[in-house]
C-alpha positions as CSV (number, residue, x, y, z in Angstrom):
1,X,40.1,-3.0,6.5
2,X,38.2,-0.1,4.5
3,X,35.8,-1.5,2.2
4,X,35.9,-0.3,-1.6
5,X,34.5,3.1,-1.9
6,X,31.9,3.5,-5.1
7,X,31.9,7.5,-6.6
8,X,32.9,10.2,-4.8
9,X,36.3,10.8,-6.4
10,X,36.4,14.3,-6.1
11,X,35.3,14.4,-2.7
12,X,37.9,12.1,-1.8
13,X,40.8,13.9,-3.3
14,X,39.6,16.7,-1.5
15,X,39.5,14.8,1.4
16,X,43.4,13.6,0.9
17,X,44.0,17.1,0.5
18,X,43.0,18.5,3.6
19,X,44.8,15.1,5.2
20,X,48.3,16.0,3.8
21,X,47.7,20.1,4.1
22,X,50.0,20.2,7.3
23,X,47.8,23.1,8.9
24,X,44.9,22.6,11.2
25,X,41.6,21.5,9.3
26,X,38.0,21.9,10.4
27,X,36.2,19.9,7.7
28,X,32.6,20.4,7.4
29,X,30.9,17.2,5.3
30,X,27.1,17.4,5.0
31,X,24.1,16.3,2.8
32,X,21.0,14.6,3.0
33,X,20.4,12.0,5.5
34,X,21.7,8.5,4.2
35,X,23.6,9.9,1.7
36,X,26.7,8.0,3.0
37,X,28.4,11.0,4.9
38,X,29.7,8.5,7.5
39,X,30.6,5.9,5.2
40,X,32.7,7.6,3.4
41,X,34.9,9.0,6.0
42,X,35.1,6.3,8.3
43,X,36.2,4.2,5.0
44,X,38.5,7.0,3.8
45,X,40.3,7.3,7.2
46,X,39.8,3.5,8.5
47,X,43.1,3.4,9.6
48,X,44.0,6.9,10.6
49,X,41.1,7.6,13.0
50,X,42.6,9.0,16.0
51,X,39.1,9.9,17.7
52,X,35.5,8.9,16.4
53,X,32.0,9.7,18.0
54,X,28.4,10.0,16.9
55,X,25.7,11.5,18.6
56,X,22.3,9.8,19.5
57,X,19.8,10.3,17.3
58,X,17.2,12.8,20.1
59,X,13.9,11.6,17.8
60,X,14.7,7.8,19.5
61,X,15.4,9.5,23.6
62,X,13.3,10.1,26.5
63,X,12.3,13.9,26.4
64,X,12.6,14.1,30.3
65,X,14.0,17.3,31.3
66,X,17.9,17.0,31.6
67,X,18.1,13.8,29.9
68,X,18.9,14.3,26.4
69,X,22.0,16.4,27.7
70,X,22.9,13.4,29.9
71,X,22.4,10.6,27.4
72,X,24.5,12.5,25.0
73,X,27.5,13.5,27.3
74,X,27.3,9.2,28.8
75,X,27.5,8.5,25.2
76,X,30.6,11.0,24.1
77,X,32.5,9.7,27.2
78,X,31.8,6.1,26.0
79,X,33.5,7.3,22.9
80,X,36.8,9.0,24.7
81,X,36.9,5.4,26.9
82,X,36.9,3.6,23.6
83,X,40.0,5.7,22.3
84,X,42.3,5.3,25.4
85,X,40.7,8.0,28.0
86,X,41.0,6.5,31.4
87,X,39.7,9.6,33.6
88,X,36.3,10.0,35.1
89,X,32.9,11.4,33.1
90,X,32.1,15.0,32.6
91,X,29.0,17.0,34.2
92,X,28.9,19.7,30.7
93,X,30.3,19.9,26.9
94,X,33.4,22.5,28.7
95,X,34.6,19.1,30.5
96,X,33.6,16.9,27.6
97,X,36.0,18.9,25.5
98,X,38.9,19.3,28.0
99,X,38.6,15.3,28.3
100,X,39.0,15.1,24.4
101,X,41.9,17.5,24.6
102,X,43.5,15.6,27.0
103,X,43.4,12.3,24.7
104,X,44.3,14.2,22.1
105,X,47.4,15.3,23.8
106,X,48.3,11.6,25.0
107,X,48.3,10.3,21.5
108,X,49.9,13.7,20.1
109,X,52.9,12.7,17.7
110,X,53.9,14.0,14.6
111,X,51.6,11.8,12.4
112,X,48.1,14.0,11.6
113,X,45.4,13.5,14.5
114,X,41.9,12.6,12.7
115,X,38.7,13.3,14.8
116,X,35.4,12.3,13.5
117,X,32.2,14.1,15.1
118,X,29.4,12.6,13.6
119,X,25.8,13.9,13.7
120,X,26.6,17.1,15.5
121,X,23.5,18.7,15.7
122,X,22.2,15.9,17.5
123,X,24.7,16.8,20.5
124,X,23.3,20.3,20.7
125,X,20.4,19.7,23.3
126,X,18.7,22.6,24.6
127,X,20.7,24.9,27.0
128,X,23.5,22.4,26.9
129,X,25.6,24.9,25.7
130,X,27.2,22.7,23.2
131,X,28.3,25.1,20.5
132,X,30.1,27.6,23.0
133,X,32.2,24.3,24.3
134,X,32.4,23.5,20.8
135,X,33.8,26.5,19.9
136,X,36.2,26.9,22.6
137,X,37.7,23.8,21.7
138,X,38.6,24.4,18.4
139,X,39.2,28.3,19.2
140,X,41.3,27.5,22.3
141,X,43.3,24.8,21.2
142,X,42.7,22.5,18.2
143,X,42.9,25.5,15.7
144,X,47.1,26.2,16.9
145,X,47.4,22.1,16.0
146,X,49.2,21.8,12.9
147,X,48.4,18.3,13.2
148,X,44.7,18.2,13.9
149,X,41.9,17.3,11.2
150,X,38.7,17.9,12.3
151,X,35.8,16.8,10.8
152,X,32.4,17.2,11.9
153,X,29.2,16.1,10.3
154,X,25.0,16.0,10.3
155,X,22.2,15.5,8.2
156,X,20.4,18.3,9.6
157,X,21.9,20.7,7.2
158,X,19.9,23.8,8.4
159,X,21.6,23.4,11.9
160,X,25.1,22.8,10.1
161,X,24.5,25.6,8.3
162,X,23.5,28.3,10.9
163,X,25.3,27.4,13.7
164,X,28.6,26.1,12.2
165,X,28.8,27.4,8.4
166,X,27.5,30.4,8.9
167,X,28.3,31.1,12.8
168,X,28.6,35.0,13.7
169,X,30.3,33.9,16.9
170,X,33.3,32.0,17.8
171,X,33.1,30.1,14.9
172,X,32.9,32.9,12.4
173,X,35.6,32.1,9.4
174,X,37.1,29.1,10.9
175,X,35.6,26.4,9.1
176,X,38.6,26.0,6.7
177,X,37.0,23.3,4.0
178,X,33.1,22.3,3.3
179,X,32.0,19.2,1.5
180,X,28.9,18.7,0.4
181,X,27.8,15.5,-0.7
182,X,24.7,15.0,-3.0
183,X,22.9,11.7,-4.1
184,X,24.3,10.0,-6.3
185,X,23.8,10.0,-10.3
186,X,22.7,7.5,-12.2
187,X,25.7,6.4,-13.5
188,X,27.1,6.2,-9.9
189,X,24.1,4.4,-8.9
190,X,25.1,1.7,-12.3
191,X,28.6,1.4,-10.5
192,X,26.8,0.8,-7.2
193,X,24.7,-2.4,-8.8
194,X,27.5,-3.4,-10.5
195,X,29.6,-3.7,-7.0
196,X,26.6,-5.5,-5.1
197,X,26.1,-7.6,-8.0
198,X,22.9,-6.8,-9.0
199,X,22.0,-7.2,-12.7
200,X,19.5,-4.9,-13.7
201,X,19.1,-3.1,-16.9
202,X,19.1,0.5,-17.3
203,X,15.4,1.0,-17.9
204,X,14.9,-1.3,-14.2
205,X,17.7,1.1,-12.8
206,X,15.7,4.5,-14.4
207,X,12.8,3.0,-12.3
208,X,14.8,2.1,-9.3
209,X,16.2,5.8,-9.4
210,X,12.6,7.4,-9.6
211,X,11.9,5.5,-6.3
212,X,15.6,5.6,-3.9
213,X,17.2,9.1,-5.9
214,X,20.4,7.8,-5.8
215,X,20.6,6.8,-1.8
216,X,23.4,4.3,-1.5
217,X,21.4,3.1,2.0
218,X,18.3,2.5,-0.2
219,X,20.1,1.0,-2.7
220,X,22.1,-1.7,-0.9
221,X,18.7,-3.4,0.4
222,X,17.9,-4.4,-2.8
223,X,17.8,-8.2,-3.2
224,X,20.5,-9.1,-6.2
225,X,17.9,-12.8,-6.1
226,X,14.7,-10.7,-7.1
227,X,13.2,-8.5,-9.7
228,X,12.7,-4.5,-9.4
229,X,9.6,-5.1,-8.4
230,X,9.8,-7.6,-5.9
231,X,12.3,-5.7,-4.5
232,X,9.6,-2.3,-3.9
233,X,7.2,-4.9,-2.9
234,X,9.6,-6.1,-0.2
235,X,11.2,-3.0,0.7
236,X,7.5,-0.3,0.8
237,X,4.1,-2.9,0.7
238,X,4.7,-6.3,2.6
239,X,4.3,-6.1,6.2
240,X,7.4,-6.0,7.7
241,X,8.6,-3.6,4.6
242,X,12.1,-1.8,5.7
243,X,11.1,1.2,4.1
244,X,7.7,1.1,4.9
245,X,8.2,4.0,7.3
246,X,11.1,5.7,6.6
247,X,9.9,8.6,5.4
248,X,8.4,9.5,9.4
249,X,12.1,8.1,10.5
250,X,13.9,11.0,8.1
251,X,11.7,13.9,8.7
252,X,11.4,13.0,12.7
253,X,15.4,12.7,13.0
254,X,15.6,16.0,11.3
255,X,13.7,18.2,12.5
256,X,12.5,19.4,15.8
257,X,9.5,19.7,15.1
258,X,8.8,17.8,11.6
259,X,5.2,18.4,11.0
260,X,5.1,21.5,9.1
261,X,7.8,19.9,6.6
262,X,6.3,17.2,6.2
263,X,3.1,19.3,5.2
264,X,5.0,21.5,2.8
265,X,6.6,18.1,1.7
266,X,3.0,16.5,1.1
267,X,1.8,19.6,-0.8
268,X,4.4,20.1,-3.2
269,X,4.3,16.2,-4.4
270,X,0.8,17.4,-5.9
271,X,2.2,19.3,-8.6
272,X,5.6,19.5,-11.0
273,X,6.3,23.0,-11.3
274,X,5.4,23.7,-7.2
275,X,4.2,26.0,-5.9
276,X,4.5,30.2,-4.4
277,X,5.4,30.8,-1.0
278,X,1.7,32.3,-1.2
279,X,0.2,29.3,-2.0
280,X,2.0,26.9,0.5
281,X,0.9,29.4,2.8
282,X,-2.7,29.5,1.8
283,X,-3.1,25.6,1.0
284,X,-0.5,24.5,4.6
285,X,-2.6,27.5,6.9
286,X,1.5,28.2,7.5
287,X,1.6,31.5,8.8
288,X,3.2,33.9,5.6
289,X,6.5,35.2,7.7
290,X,9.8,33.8,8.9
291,X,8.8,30.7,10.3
292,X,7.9,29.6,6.5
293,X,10.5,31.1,5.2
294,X,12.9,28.6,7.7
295,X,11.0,25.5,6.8
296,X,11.5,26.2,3.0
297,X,15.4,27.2,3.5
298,X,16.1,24.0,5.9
299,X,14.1,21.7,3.3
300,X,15.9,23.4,0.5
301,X,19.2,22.9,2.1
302,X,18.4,19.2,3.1
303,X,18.1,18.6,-0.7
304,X,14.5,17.8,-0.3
305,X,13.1,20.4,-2.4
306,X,14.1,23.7,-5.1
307,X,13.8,27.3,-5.2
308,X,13.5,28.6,-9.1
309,X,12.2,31.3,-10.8
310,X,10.0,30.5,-14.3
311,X,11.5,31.3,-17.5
312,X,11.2,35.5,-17.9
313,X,10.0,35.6,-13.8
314,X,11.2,38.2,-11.3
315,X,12.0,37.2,-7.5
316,X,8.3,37.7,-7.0
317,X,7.7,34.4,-9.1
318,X,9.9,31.9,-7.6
319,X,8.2,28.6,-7.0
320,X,9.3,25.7,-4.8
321,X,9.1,22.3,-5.9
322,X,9.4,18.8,-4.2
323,X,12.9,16.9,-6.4
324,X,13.9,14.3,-3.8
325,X,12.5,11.7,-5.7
326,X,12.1,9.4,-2.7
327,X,9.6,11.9,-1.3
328,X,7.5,12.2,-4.4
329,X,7.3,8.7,-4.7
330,X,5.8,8.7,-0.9
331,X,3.7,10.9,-1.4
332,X,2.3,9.0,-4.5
333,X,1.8,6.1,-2.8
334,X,2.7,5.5,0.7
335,X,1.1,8.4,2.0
336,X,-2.5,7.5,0.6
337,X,-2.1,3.9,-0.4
338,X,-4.6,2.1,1.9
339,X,-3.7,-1.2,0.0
340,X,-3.0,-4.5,2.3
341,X,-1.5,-6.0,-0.8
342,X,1.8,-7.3,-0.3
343,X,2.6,-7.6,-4.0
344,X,0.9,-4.1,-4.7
345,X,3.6,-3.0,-7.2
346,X,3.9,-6.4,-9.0
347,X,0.1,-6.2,-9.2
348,X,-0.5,-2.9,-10.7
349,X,2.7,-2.6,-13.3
350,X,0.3,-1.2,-16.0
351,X,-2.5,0.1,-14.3
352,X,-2.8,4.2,-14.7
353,X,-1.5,5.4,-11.5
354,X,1.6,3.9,-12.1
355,X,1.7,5.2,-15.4
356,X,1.1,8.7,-14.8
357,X,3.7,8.4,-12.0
358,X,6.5,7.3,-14.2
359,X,5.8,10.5,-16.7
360,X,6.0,12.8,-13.4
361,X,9.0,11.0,-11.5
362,X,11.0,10.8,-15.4
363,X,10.8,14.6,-15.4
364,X,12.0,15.1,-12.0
365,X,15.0,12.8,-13.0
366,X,15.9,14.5,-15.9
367,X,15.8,17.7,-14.0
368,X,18.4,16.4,-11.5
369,X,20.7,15.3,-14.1
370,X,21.0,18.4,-16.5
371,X,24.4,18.2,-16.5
372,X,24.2,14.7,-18.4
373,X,21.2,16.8,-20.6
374,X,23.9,19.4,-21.4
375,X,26.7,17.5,-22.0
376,X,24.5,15.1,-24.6
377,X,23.7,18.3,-26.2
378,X,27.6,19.6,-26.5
379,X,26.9,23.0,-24.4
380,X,29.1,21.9,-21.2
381,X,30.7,25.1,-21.9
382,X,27.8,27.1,-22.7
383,X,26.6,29.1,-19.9
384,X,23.3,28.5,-19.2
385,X,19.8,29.2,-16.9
386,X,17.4,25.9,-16.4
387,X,13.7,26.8,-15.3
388,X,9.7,25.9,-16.4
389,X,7.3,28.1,-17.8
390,X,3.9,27.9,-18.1
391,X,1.3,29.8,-19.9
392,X,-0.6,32.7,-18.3
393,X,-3.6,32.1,-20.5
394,X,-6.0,29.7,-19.6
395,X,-7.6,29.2,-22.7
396,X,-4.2,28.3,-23.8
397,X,-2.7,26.2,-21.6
398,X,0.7,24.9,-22.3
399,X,3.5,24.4,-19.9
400,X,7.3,23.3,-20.9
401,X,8.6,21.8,-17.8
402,X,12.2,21.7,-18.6
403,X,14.2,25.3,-20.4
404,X,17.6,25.8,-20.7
405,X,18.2,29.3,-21.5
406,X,21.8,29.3,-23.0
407,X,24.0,32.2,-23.7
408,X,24.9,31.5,-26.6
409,X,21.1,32.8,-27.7
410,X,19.7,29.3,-28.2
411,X,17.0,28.0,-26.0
412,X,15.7,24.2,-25.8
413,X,12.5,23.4,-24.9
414,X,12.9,20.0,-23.2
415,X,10.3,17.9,-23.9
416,X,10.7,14.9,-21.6
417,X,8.8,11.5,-22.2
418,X,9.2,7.6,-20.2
419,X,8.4,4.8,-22.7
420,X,9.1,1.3,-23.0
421,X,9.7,1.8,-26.4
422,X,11.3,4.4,-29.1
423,X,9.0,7.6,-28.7
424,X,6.4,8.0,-31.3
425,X,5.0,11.4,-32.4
426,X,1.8,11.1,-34.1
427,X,-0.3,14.0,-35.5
428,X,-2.3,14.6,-31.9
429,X,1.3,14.8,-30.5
430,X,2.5,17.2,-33.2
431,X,-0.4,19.4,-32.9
432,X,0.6,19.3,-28.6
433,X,4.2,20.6,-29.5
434,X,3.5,23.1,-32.1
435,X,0.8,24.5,-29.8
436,X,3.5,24.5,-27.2
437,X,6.2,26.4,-29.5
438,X,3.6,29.2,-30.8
439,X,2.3,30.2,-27.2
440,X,5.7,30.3,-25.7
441,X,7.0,32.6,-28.8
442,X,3.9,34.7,-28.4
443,X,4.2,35.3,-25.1
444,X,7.4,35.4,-23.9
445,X,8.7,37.4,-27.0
446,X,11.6,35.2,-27.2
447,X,14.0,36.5,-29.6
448,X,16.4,33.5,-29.6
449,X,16.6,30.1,-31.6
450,X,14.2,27.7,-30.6
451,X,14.8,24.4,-30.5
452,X,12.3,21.6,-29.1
453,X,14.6,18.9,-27.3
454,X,13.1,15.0,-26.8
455,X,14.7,13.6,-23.6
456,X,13.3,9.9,-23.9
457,X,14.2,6.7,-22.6
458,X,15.5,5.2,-25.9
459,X,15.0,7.1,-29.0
460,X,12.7,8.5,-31.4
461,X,11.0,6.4,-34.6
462,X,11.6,8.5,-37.7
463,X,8.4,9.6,-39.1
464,X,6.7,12.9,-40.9
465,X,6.5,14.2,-37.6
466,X,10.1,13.7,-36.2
467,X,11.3,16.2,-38.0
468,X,9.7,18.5,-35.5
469,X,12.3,17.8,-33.1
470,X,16.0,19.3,-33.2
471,X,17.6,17.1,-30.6
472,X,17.3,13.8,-29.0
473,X,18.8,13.0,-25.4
474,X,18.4,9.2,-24.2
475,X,18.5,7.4,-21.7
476,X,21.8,6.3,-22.0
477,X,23.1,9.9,-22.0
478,X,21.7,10.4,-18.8
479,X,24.2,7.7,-17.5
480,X,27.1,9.5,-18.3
481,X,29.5,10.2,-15.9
């Protein structure tokens, strides 16, 4: 029986949809690894799943030559064996195909035939020839089947998006739906706690976020019998921590050959508003050329990190920065931490570090949820641009690490702070925002209305100085739905 299915409404209406379209459907559904891809269609179709196979994952097989080919073919012929198919084993992805075809056709009635490929790109070993089979298949025979939903999947997006999405070959213009699932939001994360059980308060759950971003697999380890922060102890420090390595796990079942990501990935947790393509090149030694400008577009379309261009830039400005917030907590303190404490978050809770790190990982969160920012504001209809800036000047420094540029010639400068408490802004800290105001005016030569926007955990304390700020955005806003 399909288990309850948390979020993902739209996705699965669209997924409905495409079941009750009555024309062949090849469904692409990607995202980031544990994002819950699987889960949710194997739960949405529980019942209706004529035909389901995932590949083996190449980062946990034997290299030998030929044998990633054969492990994966043994494996897909397990699968047709599972579903009915009684004939003997194919030597290549042609056969493999032909064999599915053939099941296919045993079970064909009028009901819709659902097939479920899961991690596809980790079928496509080298000079296997799997995409020409794969295309075949669909070209030759499941694309004239009224009846046939097809839905293929993978976490390695760049692959899913070159060879399938974007395919100049047999495949070109025959995907016929894509869904892309994202992490979830906070509020769908609150529903997910809620479900398991776990009591936690939104403040433990803004923390929680800053550390899984929203990954339903990280999120259902937690321990509803423990506190936030026995649960990071027991899931990143103690010895036998399940998460203790999963950031090598991601990267190495992405990836070919994960070290230059995980370089670039390394690099960009160093600083909020990122970094040039120049300067990853000069800081990683990453040759300037094409084989940077893949590893930036496959970590950009794994969700990992974001292309923007600062407030008044040209193209020649963009920046990359690191947003998956499960990274930039690695790289805080996985990466470097050479601490044997098992307790080591419950032991530092106020020290600096971890301080500092909750300022930088609050920003990144807000930036992933300006749709929440924009509604709490009332421009949901406003068209808008969201960027950083920073100051050219360095005498003058000042940087504004959240803008939202809106056409309806009003810009906020977000000003985004963590705090246990109501924000306080005291003379040093109205000095810090007028300095902030006055240098982006001067040089930037804004000509619209200004106004500074506090995005705080709970609110602001009313003093001489509030008055600085227009709007306030909470932490409760950024719940919204």
């Amino acid at each position: 029986m399909a288990q309850k299915i948390i979020g993902r409404q739209k996705e699965q209406q669209e997924l409905w949809d495409l079941y009750n379209s009555g024309r062949p459907e090849l469904v692409v559904v990607q995202g980031r690894r544990r994002v819950g891809k699987t889960y949710l269609v194997r739960e949405l179709f529980d019942s209706k799943m004529t035909f389901y196979h995932t590949g083996l994952s190449p980062a946990e097989l034997s290299a030998e030559k030929g044998s990633l080919q054969k492990m994966q073919l043994a494996s897909f012929y397990s699968s047709l064996v599972r579903y009915g198919y009684n004939g003997t084993a194919p030597n290549n992805w042609l056969e493999a195909f032909d064999k599915l075809r053939d099941l296919l056709e045993s079970k064909d009635r009028e009901e819709r035939l659902v097939v479920f490929i899961d991690e596809l790109p980790w079928m496509d070993t080298p000079r296997s020839f799997f995409i020409s089979a794969f295309e075949h298949f669909w070209n030759g025979w499941g694309s004239g089947r009224s009846n046939l939903m097809l839905i293929v999947c993978g976490s390695a997006t760049s692959w899913i998006n070159d060879k399938i999405i974007n395919n100049k070959g047999g495949l070109y213009n025959r995907i016929t739906a894509e869904i892309i699932l994202t992490p979830f939001s906070l509020g769908e994360c609150e529903q997910l706690y809620k479900h398991l059980g776990v009591a936690m308060d939104r403040y433990d759950q803004l923390q929680a976020y800053m550390i899984t971003g929203g990954i339903p697999y990280y999120i259902v380890m937690m321990d509803k019998r423990l506190s936030l922060a026995q649960n990071i102890d027991n899931l990143f420090f103690v010895k036998s921590a399940k998460l203790k390595n999963e950031f090598t796990r991601l990267f190495n079942s992405l990836f070919t050959n994960p070290d230059d990501y995980i370089t670039i990935v390394k690099l960009l947790g160093n600083k909020r508003i990122g970094y040039t393509r120049k300067e990853i090149a000069e800081e990683t030694s990453i040759a300037y050329g094409g084989g940077l400008t893949a590893i930036l577009k496959a970590l950009e379309a794994s969700c990992f990190i974001e292309a923007y261009t600062p407030y008044n830039g040209s193209n020649r400005d963009i920046r990359y920065r690191l947003t998956d917030p499960f990274c930039l907590f690695f790289t805080h303190f996985l990466d470097t931490n050479k601490s044997t404490d098992p307790q080591f978050w419950q032991n530092n809770l106020l020290m600096p570090t971890l301080t500092a790190w909750r300022g930088f990982a609050f920003e990144n969160v807000c930036t992933l949820h300006i749709k929440q920012i924009k509604q709490a504001l009332g421009i949901n209809g406003v068209y808008t641009e969201c960027s950083s800036w920073s100051s050219k000047s360095s005498h003058r420094a000042a940087q504004i690490d959240l803008v939202i540029d809106r056409a309806d010639h009003v810009v906020n400068l977000c000003e985004m702070k963590f705090t246990a408490d109501d924000f306080h802004i005291d003379k040093s800290c109205d000095a810090d925002l007028r300095h902030k105001l006055t240098t982006f005016i001067e040089e930037t030569k804004c000509r619209s209305s200004i106004h500074i926007t506090l995005v705080t955990t709970y609110s602001l304390s009313r003093n001489e100085y509030s008055g600085r700020v227009q709007s306030v955005v909470t932490m409760d806003d950024l719940f919204k739905i």
